[in-house]
N, C-alpha and C positions, 0 to 999 in steps of 0.2 A: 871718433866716428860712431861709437853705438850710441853717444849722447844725441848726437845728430839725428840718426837713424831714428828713436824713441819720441824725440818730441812730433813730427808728423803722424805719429800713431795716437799718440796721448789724447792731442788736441780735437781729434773728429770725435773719439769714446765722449770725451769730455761734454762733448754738445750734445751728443747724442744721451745722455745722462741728465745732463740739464731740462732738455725737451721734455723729457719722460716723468720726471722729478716735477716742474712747472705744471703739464698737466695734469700731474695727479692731485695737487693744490687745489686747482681749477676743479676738479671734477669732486673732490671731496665736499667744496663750498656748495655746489652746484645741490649734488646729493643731501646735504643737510639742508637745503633751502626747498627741494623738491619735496623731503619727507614730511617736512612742517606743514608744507599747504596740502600732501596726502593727509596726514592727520586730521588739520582741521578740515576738510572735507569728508573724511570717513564719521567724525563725527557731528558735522553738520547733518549729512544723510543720516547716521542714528541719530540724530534728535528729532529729525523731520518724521523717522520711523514710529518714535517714542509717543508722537505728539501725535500721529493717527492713530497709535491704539490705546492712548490714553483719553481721546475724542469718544475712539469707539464704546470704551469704558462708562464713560461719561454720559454718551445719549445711552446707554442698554439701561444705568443705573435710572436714569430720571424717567427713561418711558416704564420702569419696574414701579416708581414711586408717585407716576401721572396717577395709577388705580385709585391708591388714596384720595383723591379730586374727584373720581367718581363718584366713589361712595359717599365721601361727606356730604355731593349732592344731593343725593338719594335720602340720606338721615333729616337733612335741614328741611328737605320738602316733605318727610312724612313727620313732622316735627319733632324728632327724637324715635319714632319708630319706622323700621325695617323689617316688618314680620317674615320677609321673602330672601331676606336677607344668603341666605345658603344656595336659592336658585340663582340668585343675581350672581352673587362671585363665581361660582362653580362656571357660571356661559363666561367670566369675565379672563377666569385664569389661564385660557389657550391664548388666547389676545394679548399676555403679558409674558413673556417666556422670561425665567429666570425666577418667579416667583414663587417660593416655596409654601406662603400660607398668607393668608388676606383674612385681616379679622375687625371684628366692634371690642373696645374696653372702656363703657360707660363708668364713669369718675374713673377712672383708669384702670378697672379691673375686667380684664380677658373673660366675655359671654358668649361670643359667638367665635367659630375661626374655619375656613374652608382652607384645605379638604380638614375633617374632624381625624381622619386616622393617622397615625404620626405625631398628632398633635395635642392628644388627649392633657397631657402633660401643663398645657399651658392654660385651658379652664381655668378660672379663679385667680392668675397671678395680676399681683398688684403693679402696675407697672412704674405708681406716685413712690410706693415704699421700696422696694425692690432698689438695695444697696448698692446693685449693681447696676441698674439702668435709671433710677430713678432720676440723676443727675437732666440726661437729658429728656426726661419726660416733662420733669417741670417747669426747662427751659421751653420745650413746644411748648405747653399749656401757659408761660408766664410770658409768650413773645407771641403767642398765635401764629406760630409758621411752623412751616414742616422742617422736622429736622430728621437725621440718620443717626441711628447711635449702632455702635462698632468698628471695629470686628469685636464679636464677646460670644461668650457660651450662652448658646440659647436654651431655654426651660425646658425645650420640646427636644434637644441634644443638637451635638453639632455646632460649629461655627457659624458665625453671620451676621448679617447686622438688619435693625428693624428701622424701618420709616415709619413715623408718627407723625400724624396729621390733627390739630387739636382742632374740635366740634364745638363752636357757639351759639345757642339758640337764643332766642327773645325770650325772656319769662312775662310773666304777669304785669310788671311794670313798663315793658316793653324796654327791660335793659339787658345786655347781654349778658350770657351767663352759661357757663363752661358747663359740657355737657360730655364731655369722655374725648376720646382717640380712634379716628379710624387708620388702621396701622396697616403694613407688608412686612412680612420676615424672608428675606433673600440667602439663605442657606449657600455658602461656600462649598465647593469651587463653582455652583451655578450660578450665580449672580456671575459670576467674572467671564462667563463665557462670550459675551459680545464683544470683548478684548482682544479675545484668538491670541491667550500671550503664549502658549504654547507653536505660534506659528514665527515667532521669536527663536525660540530655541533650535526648529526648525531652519530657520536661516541663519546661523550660527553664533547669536547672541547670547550670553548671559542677562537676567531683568531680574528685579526684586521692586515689588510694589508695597509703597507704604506710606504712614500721614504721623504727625505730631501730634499726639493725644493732647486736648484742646485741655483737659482737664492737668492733667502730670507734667504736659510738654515733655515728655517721651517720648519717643519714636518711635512706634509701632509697627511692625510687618506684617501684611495682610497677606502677602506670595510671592515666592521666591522659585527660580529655575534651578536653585540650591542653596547649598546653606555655605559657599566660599561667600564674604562677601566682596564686594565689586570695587576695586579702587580707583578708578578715574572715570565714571560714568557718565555718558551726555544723561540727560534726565527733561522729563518735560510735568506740571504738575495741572492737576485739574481743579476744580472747585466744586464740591458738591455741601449736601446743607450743612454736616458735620463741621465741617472745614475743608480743607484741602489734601487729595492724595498725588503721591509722584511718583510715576515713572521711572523707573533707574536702571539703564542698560548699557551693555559696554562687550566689544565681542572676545567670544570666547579665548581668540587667541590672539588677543590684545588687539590695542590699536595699529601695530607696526606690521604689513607684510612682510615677514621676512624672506618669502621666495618672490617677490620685487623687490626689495632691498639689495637680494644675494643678484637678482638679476641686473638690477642700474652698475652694481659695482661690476661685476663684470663685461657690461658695456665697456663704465669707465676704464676699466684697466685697457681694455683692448683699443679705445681710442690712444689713451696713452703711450700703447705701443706702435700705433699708427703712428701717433706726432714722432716717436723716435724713429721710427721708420723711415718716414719723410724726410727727415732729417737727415739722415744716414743717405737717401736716397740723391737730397740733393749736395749732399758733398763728394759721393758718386758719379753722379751729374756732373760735375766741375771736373773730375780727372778727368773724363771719358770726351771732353771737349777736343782735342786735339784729335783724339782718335776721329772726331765725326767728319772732320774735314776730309780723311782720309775715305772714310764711308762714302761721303759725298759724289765723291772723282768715281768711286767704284759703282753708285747708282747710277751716277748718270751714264756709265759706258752702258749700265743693260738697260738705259730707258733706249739708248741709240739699238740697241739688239733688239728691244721689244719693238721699237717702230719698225723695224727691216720684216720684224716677224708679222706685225699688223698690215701692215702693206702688202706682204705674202699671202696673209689672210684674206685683204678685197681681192687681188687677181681672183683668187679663188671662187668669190661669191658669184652663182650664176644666176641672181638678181640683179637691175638695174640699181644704180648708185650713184649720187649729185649733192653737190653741198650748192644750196642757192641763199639768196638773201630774201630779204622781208619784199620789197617788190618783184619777187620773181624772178631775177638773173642769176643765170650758172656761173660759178666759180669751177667748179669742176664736173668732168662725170668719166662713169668706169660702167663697162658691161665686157660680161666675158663672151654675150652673145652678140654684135653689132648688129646685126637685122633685126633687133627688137627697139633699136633706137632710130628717131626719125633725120638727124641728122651724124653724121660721125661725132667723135665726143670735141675732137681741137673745133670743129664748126659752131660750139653750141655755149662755148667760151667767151663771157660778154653779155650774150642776146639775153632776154628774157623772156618766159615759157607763153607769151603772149604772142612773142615773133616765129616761137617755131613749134607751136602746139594748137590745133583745132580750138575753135571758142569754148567748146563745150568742154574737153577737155582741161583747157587753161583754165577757164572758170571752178573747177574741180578744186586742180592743186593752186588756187592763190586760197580758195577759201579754207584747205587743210594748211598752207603756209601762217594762216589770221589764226589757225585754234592751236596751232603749236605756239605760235608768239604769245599767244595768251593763258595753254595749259602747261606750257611745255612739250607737249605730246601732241599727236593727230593721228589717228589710224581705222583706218578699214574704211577710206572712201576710195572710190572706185569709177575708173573711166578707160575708153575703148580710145582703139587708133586703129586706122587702115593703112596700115604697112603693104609694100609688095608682096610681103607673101600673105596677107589677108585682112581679116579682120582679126583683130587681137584687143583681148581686155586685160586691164593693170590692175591692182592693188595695192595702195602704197601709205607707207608710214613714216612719218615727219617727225625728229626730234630737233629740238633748240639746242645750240652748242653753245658752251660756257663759252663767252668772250670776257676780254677785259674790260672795266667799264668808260664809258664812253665811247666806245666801239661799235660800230652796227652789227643787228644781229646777223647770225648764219643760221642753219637748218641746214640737217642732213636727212637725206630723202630717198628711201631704200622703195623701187617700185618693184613689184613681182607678178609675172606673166600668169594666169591664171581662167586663160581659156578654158582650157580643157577642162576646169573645175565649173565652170558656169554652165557647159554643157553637158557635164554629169549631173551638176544641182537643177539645171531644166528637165534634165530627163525623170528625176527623183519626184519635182514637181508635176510631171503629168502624168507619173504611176499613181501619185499620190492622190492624183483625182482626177483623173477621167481610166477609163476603161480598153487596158491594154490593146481589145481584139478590133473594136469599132472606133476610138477614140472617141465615144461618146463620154460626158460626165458621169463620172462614178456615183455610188448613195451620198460621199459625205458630199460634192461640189452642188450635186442634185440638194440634198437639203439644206446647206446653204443659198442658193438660189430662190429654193420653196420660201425661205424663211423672209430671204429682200422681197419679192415678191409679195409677198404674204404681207409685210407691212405698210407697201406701197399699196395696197388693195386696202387694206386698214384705215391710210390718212386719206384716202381720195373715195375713198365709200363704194370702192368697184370690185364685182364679183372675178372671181379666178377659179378654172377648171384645172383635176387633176387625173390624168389617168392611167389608168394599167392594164397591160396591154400582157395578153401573153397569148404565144401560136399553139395550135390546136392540131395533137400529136405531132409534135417536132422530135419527140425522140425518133418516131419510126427512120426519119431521114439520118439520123446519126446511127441507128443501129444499120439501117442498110447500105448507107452508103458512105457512111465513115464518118469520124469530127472532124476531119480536113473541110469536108463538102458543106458541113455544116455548118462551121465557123466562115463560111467563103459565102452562105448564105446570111445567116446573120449580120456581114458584114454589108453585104447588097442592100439588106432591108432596112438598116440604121440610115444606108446613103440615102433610101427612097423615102422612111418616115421624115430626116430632116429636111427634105427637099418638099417635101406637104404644106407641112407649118411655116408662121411666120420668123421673122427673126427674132423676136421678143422672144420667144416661144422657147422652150428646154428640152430637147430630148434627151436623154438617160438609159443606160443599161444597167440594171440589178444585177443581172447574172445569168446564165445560162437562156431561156428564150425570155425573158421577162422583162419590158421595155415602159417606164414612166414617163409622161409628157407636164408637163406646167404649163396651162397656157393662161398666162393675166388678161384682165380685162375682159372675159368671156364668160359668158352665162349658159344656160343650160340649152337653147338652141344654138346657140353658138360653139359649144361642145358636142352636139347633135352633126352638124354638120360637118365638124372636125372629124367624128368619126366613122362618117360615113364616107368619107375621102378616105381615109387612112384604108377601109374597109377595104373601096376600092381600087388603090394605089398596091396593094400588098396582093389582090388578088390577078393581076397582072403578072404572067410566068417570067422566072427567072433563068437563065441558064448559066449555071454550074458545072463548069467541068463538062461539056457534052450533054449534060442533064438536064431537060428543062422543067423546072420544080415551081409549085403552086403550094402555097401558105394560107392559111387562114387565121384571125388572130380574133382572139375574143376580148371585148372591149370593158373596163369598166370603169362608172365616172364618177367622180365627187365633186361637188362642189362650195367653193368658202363663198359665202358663212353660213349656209345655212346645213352642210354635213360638219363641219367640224373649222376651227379654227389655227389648227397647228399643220406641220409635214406629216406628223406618225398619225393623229386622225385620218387625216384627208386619204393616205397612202390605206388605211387599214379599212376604210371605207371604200374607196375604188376597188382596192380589193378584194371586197367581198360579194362587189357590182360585178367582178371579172366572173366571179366561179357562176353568178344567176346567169350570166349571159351564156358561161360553158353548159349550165341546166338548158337554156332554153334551144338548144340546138349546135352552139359554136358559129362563127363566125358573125356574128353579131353583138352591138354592146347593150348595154341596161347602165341607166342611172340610178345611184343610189339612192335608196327609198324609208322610210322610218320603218316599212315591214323589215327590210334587211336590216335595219340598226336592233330591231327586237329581235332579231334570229341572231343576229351576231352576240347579241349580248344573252342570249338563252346556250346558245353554242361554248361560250366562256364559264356559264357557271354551272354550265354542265360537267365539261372539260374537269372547275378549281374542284369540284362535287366529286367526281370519277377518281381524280387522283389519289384522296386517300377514300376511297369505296371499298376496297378490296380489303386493307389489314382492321379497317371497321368493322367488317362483317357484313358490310350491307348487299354481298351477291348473293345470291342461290343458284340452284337450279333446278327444275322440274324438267318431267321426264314424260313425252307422247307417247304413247305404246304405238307399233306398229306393227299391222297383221296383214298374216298371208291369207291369201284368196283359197289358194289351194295347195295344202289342206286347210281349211279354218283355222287360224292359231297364234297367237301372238308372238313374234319371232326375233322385234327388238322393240327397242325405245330409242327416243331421240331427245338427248340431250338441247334442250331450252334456256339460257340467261335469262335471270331476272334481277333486277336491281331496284330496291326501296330504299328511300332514302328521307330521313325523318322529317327536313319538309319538304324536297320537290314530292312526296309519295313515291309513288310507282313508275317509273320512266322507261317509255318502252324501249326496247331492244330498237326498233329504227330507228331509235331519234339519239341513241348512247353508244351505237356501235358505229356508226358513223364520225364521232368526234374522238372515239377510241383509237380508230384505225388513225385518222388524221393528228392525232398528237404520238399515234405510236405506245398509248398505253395497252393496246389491245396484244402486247407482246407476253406481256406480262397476266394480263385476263385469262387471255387465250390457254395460255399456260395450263392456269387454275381449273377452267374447265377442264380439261383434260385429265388433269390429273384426279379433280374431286369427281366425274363422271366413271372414270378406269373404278374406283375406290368403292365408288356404292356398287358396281358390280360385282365387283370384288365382295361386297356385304351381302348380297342378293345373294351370291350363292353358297356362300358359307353359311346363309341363312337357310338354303337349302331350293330357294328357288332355282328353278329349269333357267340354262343360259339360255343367253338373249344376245342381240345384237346390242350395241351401243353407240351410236349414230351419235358423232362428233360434227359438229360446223368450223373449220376453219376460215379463214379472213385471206385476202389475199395477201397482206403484209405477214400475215403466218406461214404464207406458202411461200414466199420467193425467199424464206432463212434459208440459207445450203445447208444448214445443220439439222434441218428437221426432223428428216426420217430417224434421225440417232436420237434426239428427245425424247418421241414417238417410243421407238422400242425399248429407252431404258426405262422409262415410265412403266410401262408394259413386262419389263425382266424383274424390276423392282416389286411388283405386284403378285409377280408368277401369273399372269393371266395368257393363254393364247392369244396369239395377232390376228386371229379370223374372227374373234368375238367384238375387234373394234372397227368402225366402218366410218372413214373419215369423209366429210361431204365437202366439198368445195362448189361455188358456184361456176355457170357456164363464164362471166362476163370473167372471171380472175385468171380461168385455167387458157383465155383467149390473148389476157396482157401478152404473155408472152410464152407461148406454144411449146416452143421450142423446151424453155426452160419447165413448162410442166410434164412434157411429158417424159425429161431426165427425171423429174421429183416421184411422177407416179409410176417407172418403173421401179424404181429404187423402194419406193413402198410394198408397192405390188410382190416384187422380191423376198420382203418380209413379211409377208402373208396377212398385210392388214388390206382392208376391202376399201374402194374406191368408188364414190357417188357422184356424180356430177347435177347439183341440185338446182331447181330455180332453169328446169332445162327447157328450151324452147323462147327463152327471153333473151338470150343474148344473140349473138352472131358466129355459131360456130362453125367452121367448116368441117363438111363431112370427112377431107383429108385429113385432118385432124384429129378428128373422134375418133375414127377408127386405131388413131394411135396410141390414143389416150388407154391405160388400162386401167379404164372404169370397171367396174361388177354392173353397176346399176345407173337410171335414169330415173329421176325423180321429178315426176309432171307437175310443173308449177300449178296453185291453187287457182289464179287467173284465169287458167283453160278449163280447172274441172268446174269450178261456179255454175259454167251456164251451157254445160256439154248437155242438159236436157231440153233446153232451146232455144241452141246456135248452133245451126246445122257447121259452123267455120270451125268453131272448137271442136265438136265430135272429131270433124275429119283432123283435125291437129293434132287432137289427144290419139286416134286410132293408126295416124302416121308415124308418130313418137313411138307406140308399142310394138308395130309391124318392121321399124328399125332397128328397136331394141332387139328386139327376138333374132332380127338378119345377122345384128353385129356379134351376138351372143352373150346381148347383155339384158337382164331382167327389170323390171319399172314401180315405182310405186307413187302413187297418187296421192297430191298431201291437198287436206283442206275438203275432205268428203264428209258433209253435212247431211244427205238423204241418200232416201234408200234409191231413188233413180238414178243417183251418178253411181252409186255404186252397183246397180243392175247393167249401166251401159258399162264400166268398166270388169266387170266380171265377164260379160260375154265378148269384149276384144283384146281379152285373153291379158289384162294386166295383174301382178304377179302378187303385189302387196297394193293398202292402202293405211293410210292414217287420216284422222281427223275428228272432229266434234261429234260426227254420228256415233263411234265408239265412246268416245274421251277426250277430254280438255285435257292439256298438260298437269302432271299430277305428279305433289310431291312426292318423295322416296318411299315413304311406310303406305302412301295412295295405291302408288303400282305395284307395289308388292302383291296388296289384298287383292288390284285390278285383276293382275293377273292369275292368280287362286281362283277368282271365280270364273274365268273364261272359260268354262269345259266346253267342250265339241256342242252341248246340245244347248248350252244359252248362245254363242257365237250364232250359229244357225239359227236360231229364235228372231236373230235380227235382222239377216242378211236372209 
């Protein structure tokens, strides 16, 4: 029995042994047949190496020994003389690199040699007797061609070798006749430099260059990468006049890699344990037979479990579900929902999707049933059905089911209900472009629109108007009567603008009151006309809420092609028509004009000019003095902006604060003045002058910050200066924006004891409810009135109204822009309290008013006045 038992064990090692053994046979052969053709391809490539740097060798030597050819020329044509001889090699030897010295030895003795230093040595040497070279001198001179003799020690020191070129002249007889050598001495290791055999070594070869001494038949070494010599080298040789030198290189660490060597073998081995492997594996294989049968019985009981579980799986699914064929008839179908199917599923058993699905619909799934028979797959086409409870859209996707062959195909075809996604993705797309409150088209559907448009205007050569429309004080209705009322008008007005225009036509909402039209095929009266409907249409009351509200909308117009050729043109153009038309009154439009494309584009580089103005340097400020009537005396100054700018020059204050306020740099401006105006006062009196007032101008976008008052007096605590010495001026038109809010701003100032001007007064519209809230100090008589208060009886009584209200309210006046001595005579005697202007002083820089003021005593002041 243990004999029994041992032989079934023996016999699988056995093979398993053999495999292992055979392949390693195989892989040994394989390996010494691989290494042979690495070999010789390792030294194919160094020979191919060998043979470009012994080329390279080869052309350095012969262009070092072309010189020679030069010069013989030069000798034969001055017929044995070269008096220049020294200038000519000297320009010749940068043109020859490698060459150590270029000389004449007429009958063979060395007279000339460039360069002379180094070389002094070789004057006088015979080069026919000389023991050592003379061999091949006399072969040049007995064979008339150039020859190289070396490598040998040269007279002049050093290794090298010389090319000799023998010189024949005609004599007297007109027979030839040996007239000397014109030679090159190439000094070692420069001669060998066009070789690069050091870029040999470099790449990891061993090289030794050398030639058979023609004379001994020895073998000579000319350079070596060492002194091991080389034993199996590829080698390539060249031929120059001497005879022939060669190449001999071979890599350092032999021809065999040994870590590819170490690497094949260890493939081999591990294939070889693969074959035993295999082997082992398929005698494994062979017991394990019996047992699969058993496997067999047990997989297929849980393919029957997994189908109960698959099946458990579709009830589940609460998408539609059908296996059809390639013309469209149901084999089956399953829906967990039955009201989303149009017939029950036993009814639909048979028929095909042509007998019981809408045309349009059918036509859908045959053409996804053609791209699944054809890709396999089909998905994401998409078709509606009106079931009783609605309308309803599907989604469905189509796979091809493995059949056997020859069998027709099937396709299973999963549809999924996806109403409610089409009605959320509708809704996405008309956030996406149009305009939640009116449902007009938004900027991007608008400038797509402009753009079709704009090309159809393009290929048919027809003009297209664009305009911009925006209402005229629409905030007031939202500040007083709410954004409910507002948005409830706006939406009135969108109904009544699209009801105007054509249907070609585009209306649009930007944003809050600001409304774009597109009208193609329209020209500049035809835009005329359009707006002067629109004009009328809009001024027609609306009733809101109980409310019946009146709008006015200022219009303005561009038109392609002669304002611009794009959306952002056209729009930046209309727009700048809108604010002329808001200049010329409101409720009216203006076409735009090339004066407005010159202002707009002066507007812009004023604006890119402004922006960096301020850390350039390029503001100042000057300072107007301002004096009291009574007593005579100067009692402040008023801070003045000025901005020079290297090349707009000089830019006035109206034309730079206006583009300040509207880009919002004037936050930033505003600032600066304040604080560089606090600061010279701050110097003025540490300098010792008498305080003064300091009359500030803010902007209305400086006055509606809530933060301001607190700027204001940290500026002011940082300085240590009093709050009664700064006197901030705001115009009457800013402190009217919004009343309400200035007169929180100027008690809150007032508070902090800084003085309050309301300047530019008598031009705005303020009401006297108002004013009186306001807590002004002062009234400041715009220049406009005092101009011509000597004769215009309208101004006298304006400007005398102005100071008889001030005095009521308890607020004092000062008069700006008094150039003679009669406005200042009328304003003395109706009792106004200060004045500034030209008749005293121009605005004047800081060290100006310093002196100004030093000289004002009591008795020059009255000298004037």
């Amino acid at each position: 029995m243990p004999a029994d038992q041992s032989k079934p064990l023996f016999r699988p090692w056995l093979l398993v042994i053999g495999a292992f053994l055979t392949s390693a046979l195989l892989a040994i052969g394989l390996i010494w047949r691989s290494e042979l053709n690495d070999r010789a391809e390792a030294r194919a490539r160094a020979g191919d190496l060998a043979a470009d740097h012994a080329q390279a060798l080869q052309r350095g030597i012969e262009r070092a020994l072309s010189a020679t050819y030069a010069i013989a020329a030069l000798v034969r044509q001055g017929q044995g003389s070269l008096p220049n001889f020294e200038s000519v090699a000297t320009q010749m030897l940068p043109f020859y690199p490698g060459i150590a010295a270029l000389g004449l030895s007429p009958n063979g003795v060395i007279q000339h040699v460039v360069p002379l230093a180094g070389n002094e040595k070789s004057i006088g040497f015979n080069q026919l007797q000389d023991l050592a070279q003379n061999k091949e001198a006399i072969r040049a001179r007995d064979t008339g061609q150039l020859t190289l003799a070396g490598p040998l020690k040269l007279a002049q020191g050093g290794l090298g070798v010389v090319g000799r070129l023998p010189i024949f002249l005609d004599d007297a007889k007109g027979e030839r006749a040996f007239w000397g050598f014109t030679y090159v001495t190439l000094r070692f290791p420069q001669a060998l430099q066009a070789a690069q055999l050091g870029e040999l070594s470099r790449r990891g070869f061993a090289y030794e260059l050398w030639r058979v001494d023609p004379t001994t038949g020895e073998r000579q070494q000319i350079d070596a990468s060492g002194s091991t010599a080389l034993v199996s080298p590829a080698q390539r040789s060249v031929t120059l006049p001497n005879g022939s030198w060669t190449l001999s290189i071979e890599p350092t660490k032999g021809w065999t890699d040994r870590s590819r060597l170490l690497i094949k073998a260890a493939v081999a081995l591990l294939i070889c344990l693969m074959m035993a492997y295999l082997t082992h594996l398929l005698i494994a294989l062979k017991e394990h037979e019996g047992r699969l049968e058993a496997e067999v019985r047990s997989r297929t009981l849980e393919i029957d479990q997994a189908r109960q579980h698959l099946m458990a799986t579709i009830a589940a699914v609460p998408d539609l579900l059908f296996e059809l064929g390639l013309d469209g008839r149901y084999y089956s179908a399953h829906s967990a929902k039955p009201e989303l199917l149009v017939h029950p599923p036993d009814d639909l058993f048979g028929k095909t999707v042509a007998e019981v699905l809408p045309e349009d619909a059918a036509a859908v799934v045959m053409d996804a049933l053609r791209e699944a028979h054809q890709n396999g797959s089909s998905s994401g086409k998409q078709y509606q059905l009106t079931l009783p409870t609605g309308l309803h859209w599907f989604e469905m996707s189509v796979a091809r089911k493995q059949v056997p062959a020859g069998q027709a195909s099937r396709f299973v075809m999963l549809s999924r209900e996806i109403t409610a996604h089409k009605a959320a993705h509708a809704r996405i797309e008309l956030l996406a472009h149009f305009d939640p409150l009116t449902g007009l088209p938004n900027r991007t559907l608008l400038s797509d629109r402009c753009s079709r448009a704009l090309h159809t205007a393009h290929r048919q050569h027809e003009s297209l108007s664009l305009m911009f429309i925006d209402l005229d004080h629409f905030k007031n209705i939202n500040d007083s009567l709410g954004h409910g009322t507002g948005d409830a008008l706006l939406v009135a007005l969108a109904s009544r603008l699209t009801a105007t225009v054509r249907e070609q036509d585009t209306v649009s909402r930007l944003g809050g009151d600001e409304f774009i039209l597109v009208l193609p095929d329209t020209d500049a009266r035809g835009a005329a006309q359009v707006a002067k409907k629109l004009l009328a249409a809009a001024m027609q009351p609306f009733v809101i809420d109980q409310h019946e509200l009146t709008v006015t909308p200022s219009i303005g117009i561009a038109l392609y092609p002669d304002d611009g050729s794009d959306f952002e043109t056209l729009s930046r153009c209309a727009d700048a028509a809108m604010y002329r038309a808001k200049q010329a009154g409101r409720n009216t439009y203006r076409l735009f004009t090339a004066q407005m494309q010159a202002e707009t584009e002066r507007t812009l580089l004023i604006e890119n000019a402004l922006r960096r103005a301020l850390e350039r340097g390029q503001l100042s400020l000057e300072y107007q003095p301002q004096l009291s009537l009574h007593p005579p005396r100067v009692i402040g100054a008023e801070a003045l902006l000025r901005w020079h700018h290297p090349e707009l020059g000089s830019v006035s204050p109206a034309e730079f604060i206006p583009v300040a306020e509207s880009s919002g740099l004037i936050l930033p401006i505003g600032q600066w003045v304040l604080d560089t105006a606090l600061q010279q006062l701050k110097s003025w009196m540490e300098a010792g002058l008498q305080p003064v007032t300091m009359a500030v101008n803010l902007s209305s976008v400086q006055f509606r910050q809530s933060n301001l008052p607190e700027l204001i007096s940290r500026t002011l605590d940082e300085l240590d200066l009093p709050a009664h010495l700064l006197e901030v001026e705001l115009t009457e038109g800013s402190a009217m924006d919004d009343p309400l809010a200035a007169i929180a701003v100027m008690s809150d100032l007032h508070e902090r004891g800084i003085k309050l001007s309301i300047d530019d007064f008598g031009t705005g519209y303020s009401s006297l409810s108002y004013l009186k809230k306001f807590r002004a100090t002062r009234l400041k008589i715009d220049q406009s009135f005092v101009r011509d208060i000597t004769i215009d009886a309208e101004d006298r009584a304006i400007v005398s109204a102005i100071i008889s209200m001030a005095d009521s309210l308890g607020m004092s006046t000062i008069a700006e822009g008094v150039e003679t001595t009669g406005q200042l005579d009328f304003l003395r005697e109706r009792g106004c309290a200060a004045v500034q202007g030209y008749l005293f002083s121009r605005p004047l820089r800081p060290e100006l008013f310093a002196a100004f003021v030093d000289q004002q005593t009591t008795q020059s002041f009255e000298s004037i006045t």
